[in-house]
C-alpha positions as CSV (number, residue, x, y, z in Angstrom):
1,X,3.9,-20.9,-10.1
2,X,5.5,-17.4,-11.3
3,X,4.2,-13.9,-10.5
4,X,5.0,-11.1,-12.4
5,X,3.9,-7.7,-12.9
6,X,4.8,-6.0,-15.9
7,X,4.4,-2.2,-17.5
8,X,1.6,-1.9,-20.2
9,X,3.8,-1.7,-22.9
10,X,6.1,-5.1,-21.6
11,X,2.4,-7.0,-20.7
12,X,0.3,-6.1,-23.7
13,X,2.9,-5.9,-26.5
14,X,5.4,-7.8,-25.7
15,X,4.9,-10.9,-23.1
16,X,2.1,-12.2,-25.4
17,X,4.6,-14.7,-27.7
18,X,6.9,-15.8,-24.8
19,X,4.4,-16.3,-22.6
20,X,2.7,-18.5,-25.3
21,X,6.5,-20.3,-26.3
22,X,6.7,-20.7,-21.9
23,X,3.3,-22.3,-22.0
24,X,4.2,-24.5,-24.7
25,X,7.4,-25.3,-22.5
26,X,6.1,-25.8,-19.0
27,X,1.9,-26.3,-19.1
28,X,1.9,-27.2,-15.4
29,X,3.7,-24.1,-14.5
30,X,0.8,-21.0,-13.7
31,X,1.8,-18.1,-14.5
32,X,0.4,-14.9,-12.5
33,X,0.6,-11.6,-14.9
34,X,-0.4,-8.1,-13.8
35,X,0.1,-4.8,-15.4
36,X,0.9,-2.0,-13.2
37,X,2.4,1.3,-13.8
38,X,6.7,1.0,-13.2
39,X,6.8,2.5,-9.9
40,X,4.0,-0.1,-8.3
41,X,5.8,-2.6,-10.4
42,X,8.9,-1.7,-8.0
43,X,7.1,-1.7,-4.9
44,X,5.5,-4.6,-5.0
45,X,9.1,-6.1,-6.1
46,X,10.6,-4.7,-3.0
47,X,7.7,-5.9,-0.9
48,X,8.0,-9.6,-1.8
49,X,4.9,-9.8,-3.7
50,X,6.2,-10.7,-6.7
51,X,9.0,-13.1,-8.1
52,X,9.8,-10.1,-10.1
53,X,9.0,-7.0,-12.5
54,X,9.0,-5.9,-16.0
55,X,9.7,-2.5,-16.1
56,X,10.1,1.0,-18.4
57,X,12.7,3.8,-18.3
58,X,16.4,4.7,-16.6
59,X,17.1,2.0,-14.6
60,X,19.4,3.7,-12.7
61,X,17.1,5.8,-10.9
62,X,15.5,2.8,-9.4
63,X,16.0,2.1,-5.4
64,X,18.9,0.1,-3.5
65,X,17.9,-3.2,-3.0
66,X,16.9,-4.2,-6.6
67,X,18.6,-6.2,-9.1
68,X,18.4,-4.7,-12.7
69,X,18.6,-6.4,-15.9
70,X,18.3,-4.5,-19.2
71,X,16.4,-7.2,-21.7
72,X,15.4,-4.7,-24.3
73,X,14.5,-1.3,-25.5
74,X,11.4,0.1,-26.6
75,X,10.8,3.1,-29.1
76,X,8.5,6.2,-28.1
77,X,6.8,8.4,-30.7
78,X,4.5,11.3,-31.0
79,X,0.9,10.6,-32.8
80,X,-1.4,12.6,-34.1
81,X,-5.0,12.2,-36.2
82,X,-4.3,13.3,-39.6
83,X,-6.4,16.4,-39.3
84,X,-4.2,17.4,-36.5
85,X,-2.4,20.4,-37.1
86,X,1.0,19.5,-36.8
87,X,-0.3,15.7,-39.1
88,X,1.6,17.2,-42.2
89,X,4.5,18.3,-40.7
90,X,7.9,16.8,-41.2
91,X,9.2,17.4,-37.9
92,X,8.4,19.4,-34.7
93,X,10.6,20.8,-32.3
94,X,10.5,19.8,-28.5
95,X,9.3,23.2,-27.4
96,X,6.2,22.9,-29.6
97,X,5.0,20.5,-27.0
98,X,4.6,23.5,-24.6
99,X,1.4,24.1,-25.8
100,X,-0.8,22.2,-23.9
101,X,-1.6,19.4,-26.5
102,X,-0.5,16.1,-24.9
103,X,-2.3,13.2,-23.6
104,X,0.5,11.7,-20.9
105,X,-0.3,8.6,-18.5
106,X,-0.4,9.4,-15.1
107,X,2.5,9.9,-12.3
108,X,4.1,7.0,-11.4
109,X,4.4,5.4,-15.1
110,X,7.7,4.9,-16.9
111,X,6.7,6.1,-20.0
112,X,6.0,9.4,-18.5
113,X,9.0,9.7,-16.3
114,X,10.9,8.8,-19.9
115,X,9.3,11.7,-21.7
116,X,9.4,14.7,-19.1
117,X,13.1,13.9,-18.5
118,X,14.2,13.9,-22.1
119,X,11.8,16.9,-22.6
120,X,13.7,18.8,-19.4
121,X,17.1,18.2,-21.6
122,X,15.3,20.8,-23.8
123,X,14.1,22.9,-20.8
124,X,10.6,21.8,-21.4
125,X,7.9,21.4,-19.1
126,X,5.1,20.2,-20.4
127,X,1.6,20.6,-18.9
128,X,-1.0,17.9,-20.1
129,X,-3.5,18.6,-22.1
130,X,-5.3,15.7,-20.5
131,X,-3.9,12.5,-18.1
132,X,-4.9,9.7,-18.6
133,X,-4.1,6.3,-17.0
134,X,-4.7,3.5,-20.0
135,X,-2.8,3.7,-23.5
136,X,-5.5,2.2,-25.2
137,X,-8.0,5.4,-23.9
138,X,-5.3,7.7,-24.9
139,X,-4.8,5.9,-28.5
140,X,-8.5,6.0,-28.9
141,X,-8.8,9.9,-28.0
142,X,-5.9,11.0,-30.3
143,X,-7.7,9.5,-32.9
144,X,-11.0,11.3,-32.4
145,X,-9.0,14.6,-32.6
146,X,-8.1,15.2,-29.0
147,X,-4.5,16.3,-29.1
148,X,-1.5,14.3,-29.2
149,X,0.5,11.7,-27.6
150,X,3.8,9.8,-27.1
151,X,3.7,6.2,-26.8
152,X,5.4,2.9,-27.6
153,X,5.7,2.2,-31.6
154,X,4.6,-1.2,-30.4
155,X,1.1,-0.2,-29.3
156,X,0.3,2.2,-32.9
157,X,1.5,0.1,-35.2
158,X,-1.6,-1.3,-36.7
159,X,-3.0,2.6,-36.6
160,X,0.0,4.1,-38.4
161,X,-0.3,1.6,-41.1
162,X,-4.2,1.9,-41.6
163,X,-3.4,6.0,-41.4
164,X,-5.5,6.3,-38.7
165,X,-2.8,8.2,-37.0
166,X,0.3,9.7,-38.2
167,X,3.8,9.8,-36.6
168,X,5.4,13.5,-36.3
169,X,9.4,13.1,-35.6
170,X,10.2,15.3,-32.9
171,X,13.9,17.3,-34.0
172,X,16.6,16.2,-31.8
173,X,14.6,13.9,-29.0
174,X,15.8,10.6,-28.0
175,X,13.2,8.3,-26.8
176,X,14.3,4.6,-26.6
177,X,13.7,3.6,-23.2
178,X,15.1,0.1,-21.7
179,X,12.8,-2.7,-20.5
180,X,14.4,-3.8,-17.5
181,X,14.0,-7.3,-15.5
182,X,13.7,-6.1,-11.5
183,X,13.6,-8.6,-8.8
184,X,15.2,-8.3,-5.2
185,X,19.1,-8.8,-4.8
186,X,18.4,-11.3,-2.1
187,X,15.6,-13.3,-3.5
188,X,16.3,-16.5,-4.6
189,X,14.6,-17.2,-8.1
190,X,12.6,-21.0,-8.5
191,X,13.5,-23.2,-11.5
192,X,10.3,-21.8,-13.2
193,X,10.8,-18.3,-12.6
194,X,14.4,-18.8,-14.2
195,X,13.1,-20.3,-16.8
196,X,10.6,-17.6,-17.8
197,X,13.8,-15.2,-17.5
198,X,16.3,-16.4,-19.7
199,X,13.3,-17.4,-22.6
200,X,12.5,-13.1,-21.8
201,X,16.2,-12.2,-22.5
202,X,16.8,-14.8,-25.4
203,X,13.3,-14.5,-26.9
204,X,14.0,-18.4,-27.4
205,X,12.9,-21.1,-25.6
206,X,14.6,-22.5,-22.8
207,X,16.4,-25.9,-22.7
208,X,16.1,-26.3,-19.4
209,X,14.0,-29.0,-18.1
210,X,11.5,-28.0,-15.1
């Protein structure tokens, strides 16, 4: 048995295949996945509750006491509905997003931490239009005209193809988060949980035999 909890963008967008290849792998071995914002992810890492966490953002600013392993980045951009007004613009600057128009997650979640810090590099604070604690709700509003939004390129890929949303660069703003593997520097990983770990880094499967 594995537990993990993993941020929305790690859980929805990207565990999907490997834990299908894993399955294939190991089908004795249960897997328990929950999606949780990065900072519960981390608490319930440091509380033993899990074997150990997927989670989004500067790794460096987690607490003593974890173990932190970069697997992969992810890439944030801004969306709009095409009858937004900035949907036919090239480019926007960071203080544009002064104004009031984004959706952001709530406190707590990696993404967010990711944008208000590279947005403070600009000396922008940015008061939400609207929090909201699910991508998919957020994704779903911008659509119907509400505002704007920064999220994973994973999670708006079908939309920007379709046109049901449109990507607006944002001049001079790095968003490429890490994904980062946590787990406690004194817990001792099982043969499954290992497993699972190196087929997440490699995005191969494993040769190891359970």
């Amino acid at each position: 048995e594995v537990t993990v909890a993993a941020s929305t963008t790690t859980g929805v967008y990207l565990l999907p295949p490997i834990v299908a290849r894993y399955h294939a792998r190991y089908p004795k071995v249960t897997l328990n996945i929950t999606i949780l914002n990065s900072h519960e992810i981390v608490e319930e890492t440091l509380n033993w509750n899990l074997d150990f966490g997927l989670v989004e953002g500067d790794a460096s600013a987690l607490p003593q006491g974890l173990r932190v392993e970069v697997f992969a980045h992810d890439e944030l951009v801004l969306v709009v509905s095409p009858k937004h007004r900035w949907g036919g613009l090239p480019a926007i600057l960071p203080t544009d997003l002064r104004d009031g128009q984004l959706l952001m997650r709530e406190q707590g979640s990696g993404i967010r931490e990711v944008i208000e810090h590279a947005l403070l590099l600009h000396d922008v604070q940015v008061r939400p239009l609207l929090t909201v604690p699910d991508n998919e709700a957020i994704k779903q509003m911008v659509m119907s005209g509400v505002g704007a939004a920064i999220v994973s390129a994973l999670a708006v890929q079908r939309e920007l193809t379709s046109g049901d949303l449109v990507h607006v660069p944002i001049a001079g703003l790095d968003l490429r988060p890490e994904l980062s593997l946590v787990k406690r520097t004194d817990k001792q990983l099982s043969r499954a949980a290992q497993a699972f770990c190196a087929l997440l880094h490699s995005g191969t499967e494993s040769e190891e035999r359970l």
